[in-house]
KEKE-3310 file (N, C-alpha, C; in steps of 0.2 Angstrom, whole numbers, plus 5000, padded with zeros to 4 digits):
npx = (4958:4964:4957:4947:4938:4925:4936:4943:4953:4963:4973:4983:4974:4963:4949:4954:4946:4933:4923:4926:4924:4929:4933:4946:4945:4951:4959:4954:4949:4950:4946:4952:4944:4943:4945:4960:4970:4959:4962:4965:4977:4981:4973:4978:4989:4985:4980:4993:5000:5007:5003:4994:4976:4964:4953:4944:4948:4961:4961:4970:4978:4971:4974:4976:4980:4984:4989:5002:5019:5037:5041:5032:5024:5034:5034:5023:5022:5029:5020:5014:5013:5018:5015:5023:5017:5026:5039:5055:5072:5087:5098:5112:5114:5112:5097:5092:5098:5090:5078:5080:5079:5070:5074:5084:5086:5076:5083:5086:5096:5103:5107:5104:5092:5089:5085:5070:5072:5075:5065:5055:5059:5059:5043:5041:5047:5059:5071:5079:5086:5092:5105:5103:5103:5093:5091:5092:5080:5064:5047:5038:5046:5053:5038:5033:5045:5045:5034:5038:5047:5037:5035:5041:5044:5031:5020:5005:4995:4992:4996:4994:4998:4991:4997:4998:4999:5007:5013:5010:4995:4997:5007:5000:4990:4999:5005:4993:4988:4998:4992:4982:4986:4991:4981:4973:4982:4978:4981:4977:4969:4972:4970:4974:4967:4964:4961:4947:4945:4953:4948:4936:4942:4946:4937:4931:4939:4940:4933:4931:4927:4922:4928:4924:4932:4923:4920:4925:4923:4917:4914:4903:4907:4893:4885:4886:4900)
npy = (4989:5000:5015:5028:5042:5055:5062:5075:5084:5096:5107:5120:5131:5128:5114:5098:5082:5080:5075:5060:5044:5027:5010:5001:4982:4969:4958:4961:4967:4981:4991:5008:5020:5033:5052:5056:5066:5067:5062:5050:5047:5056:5052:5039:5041:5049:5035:5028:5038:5050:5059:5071:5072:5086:5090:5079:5062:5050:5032:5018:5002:5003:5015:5031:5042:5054:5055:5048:5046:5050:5038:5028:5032:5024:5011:5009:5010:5001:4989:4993:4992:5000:5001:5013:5025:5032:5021:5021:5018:5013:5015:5012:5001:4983:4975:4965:4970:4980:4979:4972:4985:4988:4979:4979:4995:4992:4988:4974:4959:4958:4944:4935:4936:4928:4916:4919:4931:4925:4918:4929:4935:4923:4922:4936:4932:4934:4931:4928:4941:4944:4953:4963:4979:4995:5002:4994:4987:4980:4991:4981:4973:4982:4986:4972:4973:4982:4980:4968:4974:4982:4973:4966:4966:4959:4965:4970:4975:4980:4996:5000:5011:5013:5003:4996:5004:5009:4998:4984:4974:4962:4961:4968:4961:4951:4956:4960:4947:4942:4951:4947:4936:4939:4944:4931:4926:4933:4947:4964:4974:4988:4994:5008:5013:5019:5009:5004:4989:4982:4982:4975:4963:4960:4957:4947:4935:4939:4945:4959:4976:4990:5008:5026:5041:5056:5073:5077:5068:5051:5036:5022:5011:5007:4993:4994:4995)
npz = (5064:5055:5055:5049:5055:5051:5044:5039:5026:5021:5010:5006:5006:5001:5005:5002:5006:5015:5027:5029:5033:5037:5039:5040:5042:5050:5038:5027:5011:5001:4987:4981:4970:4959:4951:4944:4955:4963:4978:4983:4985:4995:5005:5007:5014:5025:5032:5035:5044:5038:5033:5043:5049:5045:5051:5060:5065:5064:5067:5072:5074:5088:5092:5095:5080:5082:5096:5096:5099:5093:5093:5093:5082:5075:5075:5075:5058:5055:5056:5043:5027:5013:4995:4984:4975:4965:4964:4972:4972:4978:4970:4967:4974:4974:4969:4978:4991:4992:4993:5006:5014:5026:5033:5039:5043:5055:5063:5061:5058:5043:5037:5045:5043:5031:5024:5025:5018:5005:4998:5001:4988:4981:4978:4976:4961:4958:4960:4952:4949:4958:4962:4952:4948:4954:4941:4929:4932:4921:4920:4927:4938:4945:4951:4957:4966:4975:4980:4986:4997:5003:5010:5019:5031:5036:5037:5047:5037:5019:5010:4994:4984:4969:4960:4949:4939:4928:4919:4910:4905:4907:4916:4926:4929:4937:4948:4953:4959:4966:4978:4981:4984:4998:5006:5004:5017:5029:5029:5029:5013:5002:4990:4978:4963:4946:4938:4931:4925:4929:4943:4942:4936:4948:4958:4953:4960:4971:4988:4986:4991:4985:4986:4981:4979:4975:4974:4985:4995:5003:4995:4994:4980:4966:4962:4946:4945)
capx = (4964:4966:4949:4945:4933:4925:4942:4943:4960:4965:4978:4986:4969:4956:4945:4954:4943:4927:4919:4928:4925:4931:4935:4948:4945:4957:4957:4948:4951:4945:4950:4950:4945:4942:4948:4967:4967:4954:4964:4966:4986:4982:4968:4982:4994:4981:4979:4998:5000:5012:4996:4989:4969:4964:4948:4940:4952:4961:4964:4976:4976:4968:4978:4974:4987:4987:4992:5008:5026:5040:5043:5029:5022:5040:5032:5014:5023:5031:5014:5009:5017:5015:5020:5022:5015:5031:5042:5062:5075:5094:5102:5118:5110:5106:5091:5090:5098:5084:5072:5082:5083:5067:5076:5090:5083:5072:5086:5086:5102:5099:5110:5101:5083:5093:5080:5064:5072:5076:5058:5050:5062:5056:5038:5039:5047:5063:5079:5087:5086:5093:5109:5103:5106:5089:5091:5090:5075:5059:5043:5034:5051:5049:5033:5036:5052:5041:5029:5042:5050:5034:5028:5047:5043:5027:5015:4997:4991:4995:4992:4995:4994:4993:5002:4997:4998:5014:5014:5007:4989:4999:5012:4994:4987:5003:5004:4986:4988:5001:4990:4976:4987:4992:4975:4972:4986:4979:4984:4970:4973:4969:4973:4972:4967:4959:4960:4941:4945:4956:4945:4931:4944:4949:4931:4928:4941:4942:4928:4933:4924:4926:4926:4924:4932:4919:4918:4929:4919:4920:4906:4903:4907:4888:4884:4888:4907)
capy = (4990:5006:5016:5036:5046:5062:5065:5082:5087:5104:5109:5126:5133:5122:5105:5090:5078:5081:5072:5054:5038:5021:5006:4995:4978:4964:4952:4965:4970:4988:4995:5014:5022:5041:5053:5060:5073:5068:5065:5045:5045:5057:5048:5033:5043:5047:5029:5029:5043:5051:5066:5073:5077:5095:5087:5072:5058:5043:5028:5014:4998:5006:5021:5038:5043:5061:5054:5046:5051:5050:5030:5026:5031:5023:5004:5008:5010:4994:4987:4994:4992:5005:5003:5020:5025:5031:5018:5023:5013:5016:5014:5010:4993:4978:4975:4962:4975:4989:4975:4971:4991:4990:4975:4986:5001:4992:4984:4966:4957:4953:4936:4931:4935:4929:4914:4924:4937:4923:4913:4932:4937:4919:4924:4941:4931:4940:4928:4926:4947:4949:4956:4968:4986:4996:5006:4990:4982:4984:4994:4977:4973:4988:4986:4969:4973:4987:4977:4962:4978:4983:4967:4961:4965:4955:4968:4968:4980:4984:5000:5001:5016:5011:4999:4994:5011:5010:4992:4982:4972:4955:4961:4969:4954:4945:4960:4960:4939:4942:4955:4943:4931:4943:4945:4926:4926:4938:4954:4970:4976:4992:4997:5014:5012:5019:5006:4999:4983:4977:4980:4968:4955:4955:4953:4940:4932:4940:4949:4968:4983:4994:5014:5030:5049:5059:5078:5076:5064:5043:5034:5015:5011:5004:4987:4996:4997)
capz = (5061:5053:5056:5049:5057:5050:5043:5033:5024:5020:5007:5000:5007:5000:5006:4997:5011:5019:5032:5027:5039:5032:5043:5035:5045:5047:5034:5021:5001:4998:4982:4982:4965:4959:4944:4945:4959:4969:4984:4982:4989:5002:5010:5009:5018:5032:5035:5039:5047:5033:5033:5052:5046:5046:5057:5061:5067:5062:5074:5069:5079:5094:5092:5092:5079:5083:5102:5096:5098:5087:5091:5093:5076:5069:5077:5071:5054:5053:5054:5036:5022:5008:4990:4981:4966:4963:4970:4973:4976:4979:4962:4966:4978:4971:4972:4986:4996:4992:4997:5014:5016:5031:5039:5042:5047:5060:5067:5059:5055:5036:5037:5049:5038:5022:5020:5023:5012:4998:4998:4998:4982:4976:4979:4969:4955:4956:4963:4946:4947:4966:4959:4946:4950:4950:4933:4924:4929:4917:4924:4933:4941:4948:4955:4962:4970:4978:4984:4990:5000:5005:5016:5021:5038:5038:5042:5046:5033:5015:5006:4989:4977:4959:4958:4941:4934:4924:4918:4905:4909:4912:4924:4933:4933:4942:4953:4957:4960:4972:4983:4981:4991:5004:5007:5010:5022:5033:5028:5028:5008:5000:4983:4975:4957:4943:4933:4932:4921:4935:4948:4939:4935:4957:4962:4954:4962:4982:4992:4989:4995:4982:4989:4976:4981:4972:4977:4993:5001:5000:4993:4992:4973:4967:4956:4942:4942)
cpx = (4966:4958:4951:4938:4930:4929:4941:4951:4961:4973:4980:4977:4964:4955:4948:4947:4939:4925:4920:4927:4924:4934:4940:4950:4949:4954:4953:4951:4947:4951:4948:4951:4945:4945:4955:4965:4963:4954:4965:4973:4986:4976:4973:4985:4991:4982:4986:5002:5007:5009:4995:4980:4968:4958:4947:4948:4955:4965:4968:4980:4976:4970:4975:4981:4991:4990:5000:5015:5030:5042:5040:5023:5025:5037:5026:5016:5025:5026:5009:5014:5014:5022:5017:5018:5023:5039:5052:5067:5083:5101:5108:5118:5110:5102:5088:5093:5094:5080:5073:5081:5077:5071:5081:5089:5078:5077:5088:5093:5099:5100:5106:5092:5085:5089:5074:5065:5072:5069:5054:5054:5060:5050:5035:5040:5052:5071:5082:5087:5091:5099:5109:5102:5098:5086:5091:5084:5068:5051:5041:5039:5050:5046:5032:5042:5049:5036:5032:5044:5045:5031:5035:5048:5036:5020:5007:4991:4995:4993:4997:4992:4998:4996:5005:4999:5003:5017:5008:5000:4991:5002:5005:4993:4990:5002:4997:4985:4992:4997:4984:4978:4988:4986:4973:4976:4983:4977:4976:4974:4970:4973:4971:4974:4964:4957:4952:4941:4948:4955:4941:4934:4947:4942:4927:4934:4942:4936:4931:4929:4926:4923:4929:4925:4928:4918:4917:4926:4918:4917:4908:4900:4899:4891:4889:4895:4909)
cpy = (4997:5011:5026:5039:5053:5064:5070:5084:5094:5105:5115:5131:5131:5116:5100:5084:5081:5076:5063:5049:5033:5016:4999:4990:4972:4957:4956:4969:4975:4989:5004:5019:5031:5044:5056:5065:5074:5066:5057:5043:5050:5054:5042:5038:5045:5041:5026:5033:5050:5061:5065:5074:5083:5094:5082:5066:5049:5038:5022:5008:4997:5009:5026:5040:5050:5061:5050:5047:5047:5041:5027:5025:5027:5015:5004:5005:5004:4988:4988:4996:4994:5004:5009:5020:5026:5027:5019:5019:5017:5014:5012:5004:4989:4976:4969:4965:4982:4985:4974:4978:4992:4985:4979:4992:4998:4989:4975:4965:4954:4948:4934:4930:4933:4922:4917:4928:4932:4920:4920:4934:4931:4922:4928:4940:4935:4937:4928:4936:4951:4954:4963:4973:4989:4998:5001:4985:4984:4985:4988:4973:4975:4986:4979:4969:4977:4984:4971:4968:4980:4980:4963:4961:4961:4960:4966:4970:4981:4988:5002:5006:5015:5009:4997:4997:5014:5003:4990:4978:4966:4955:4963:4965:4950:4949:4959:4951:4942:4946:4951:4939:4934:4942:4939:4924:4929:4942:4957:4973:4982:4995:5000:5014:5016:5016:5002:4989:4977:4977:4977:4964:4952:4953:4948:4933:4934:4946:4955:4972:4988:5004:5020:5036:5054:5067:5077:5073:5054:5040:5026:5013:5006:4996:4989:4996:4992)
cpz = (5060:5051:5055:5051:5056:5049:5037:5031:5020:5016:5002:5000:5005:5002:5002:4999:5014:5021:5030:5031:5033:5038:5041:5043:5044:5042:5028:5016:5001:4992:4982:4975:4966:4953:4947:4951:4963:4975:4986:4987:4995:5007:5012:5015:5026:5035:5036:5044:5046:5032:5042:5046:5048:5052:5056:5066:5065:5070:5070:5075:5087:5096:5091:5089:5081:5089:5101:5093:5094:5086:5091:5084:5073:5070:5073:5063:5049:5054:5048:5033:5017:5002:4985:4976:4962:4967:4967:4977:4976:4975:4960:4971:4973:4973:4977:4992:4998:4996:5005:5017:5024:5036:5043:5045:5053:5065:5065:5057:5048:5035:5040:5046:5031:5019:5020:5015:5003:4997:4996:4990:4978:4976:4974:4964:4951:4958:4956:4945:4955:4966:4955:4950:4948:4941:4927:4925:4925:4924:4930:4937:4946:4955:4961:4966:4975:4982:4990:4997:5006:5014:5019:5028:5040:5042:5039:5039:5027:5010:5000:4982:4970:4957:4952:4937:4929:4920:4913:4908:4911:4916:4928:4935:4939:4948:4959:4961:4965:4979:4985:4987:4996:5009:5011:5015:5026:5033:5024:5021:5005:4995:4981:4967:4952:4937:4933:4930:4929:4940:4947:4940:4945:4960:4960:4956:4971:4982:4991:4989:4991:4984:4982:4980:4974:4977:4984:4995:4996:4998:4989:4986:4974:4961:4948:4939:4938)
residu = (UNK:UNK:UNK:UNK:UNK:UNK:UNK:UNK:UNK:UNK:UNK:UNK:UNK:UNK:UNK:UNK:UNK:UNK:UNK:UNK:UNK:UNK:UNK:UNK:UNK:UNK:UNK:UNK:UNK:UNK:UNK:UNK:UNK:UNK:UNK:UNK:UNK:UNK:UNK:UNK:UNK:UNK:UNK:UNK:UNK:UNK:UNK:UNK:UNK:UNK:UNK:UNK:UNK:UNK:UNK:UNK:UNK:UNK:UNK:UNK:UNK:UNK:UNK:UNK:UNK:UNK:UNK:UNK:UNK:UNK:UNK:UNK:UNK:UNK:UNK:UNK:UNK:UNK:UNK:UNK:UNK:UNK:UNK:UNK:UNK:UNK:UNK:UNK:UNK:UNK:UNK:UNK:UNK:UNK:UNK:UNK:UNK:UNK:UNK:UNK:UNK:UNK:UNK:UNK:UNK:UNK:UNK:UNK:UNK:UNK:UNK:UNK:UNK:UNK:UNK:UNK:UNK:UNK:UNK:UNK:UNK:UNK:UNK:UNK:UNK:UNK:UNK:UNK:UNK:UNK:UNK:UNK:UNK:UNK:UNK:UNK:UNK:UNK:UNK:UNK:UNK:UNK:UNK:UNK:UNK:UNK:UNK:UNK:UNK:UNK:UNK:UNK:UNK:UNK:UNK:UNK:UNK:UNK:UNK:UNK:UNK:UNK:UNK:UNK:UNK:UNK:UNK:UNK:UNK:UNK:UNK:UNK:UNK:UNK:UNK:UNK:UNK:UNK:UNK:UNK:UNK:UNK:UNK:UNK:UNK:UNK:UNK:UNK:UNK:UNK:UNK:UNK:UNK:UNK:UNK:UNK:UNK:UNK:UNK:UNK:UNK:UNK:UNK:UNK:UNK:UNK:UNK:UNK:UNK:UNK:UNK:UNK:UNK:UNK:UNK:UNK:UNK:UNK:UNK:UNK:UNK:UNK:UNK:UNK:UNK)
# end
């Protein structure tokens, strides 16, 4: 799926990444912790190709990313679906047209995806909201609607930074339950946390792989988390 090799990242003249290699495998839950600043959303961005590496190399399914050109990345993309930390939408939209906004830019007719679109808006627990204008909906609104937005093209992969990180512990919970199922669909998931509580309460519910950025390099979280 999405594979890092010795990847080093360089920023404003210093190392954020050193010598990185990570293999997110289909069908596989990693959580990706560490403290503020330690380079958590840009290792995400690597593994969409949002970053180049300063060395080493990422591949992405059986791509060398640094080998492809401008439309070929734009395809790669539409295979991983990324919800932000800070997730933005288009204010003067209702919000079942923020969430259609990949269909449309890839070329889809939205009528013609108008029940996908309405089953994934049931899904994220947001049909009685399709209307509301972003600026009125609360924090976990938000972050499901970002997530709905995220995966409305049905991609292989989804990379989530922080989802949680601005929401109360129930909406994380729901949030986290939603990624849970993605996951048994399918979908390769990776979520940048650092909430510890909420990565206990997902392993004992889904196999995840929990990985630690400590002193620019990546290290597989122990027993102890």
């Amino acid at each position: 799926m999405i594979e890092l090799e010795n990847v080093g990242y360089s920023y404003g003249g210093g190392e954020l990444l050193s010598d990185v290699s990570v293999r997110l495998s289909p069908g596989s839950f990693h959580f990706l912790t560490g403290p503020s600043g330690a380079g958590k959303t840009t290792l995400m961005k690597l593994c969409y190709g949002a970053l180049q590496p300063t060395t080493g190399r990422v591949r992405a399914f059986d791509a060398d990313m640094a080998g492809l050109d401008r439309d070929q990345m734009a395809l790669l993309r539409r295979r991983v679906g990324v919800v932000h930390q800070d997730c933005r939408f288009l204010d003067h939209l209702p919000l079942t047209d923020n969430i259609a906004l990949p269909l449309i830019v890839s070329g889809h007719d939205k009528e013609q995806q108008r029940q996908n679109l309405d089953d994934l808006m049931n899904w994220v627990g947001l049909s009685q909201r399709a209307e509301a204008l972003p600026p009125e909906l609360s924090g976990g609104e938000r972050q499901r609607a970002a997530l709905a937005r995220a995966v409305i093209l049905s991609p292989d992969v989804v990379l989530a930074d922080e989802p949680t990180g601005n929401i109360d512990w129930e909406m994380s919970q729901r949030l986290l339950q939603l990624l849970i199922e993605l996951n048994k669909m399918g979908k390769t998931v990776l979520v940048a946390s650092h909430d510890l509580a909420l990565i206990r309460a997902a392993k004992s519910q889904v196999q995840a792989r929990v990985l630690r950025i400590a002193n620019r390099q990546l290290h597989l979280a122990g027993a102890d988390l």
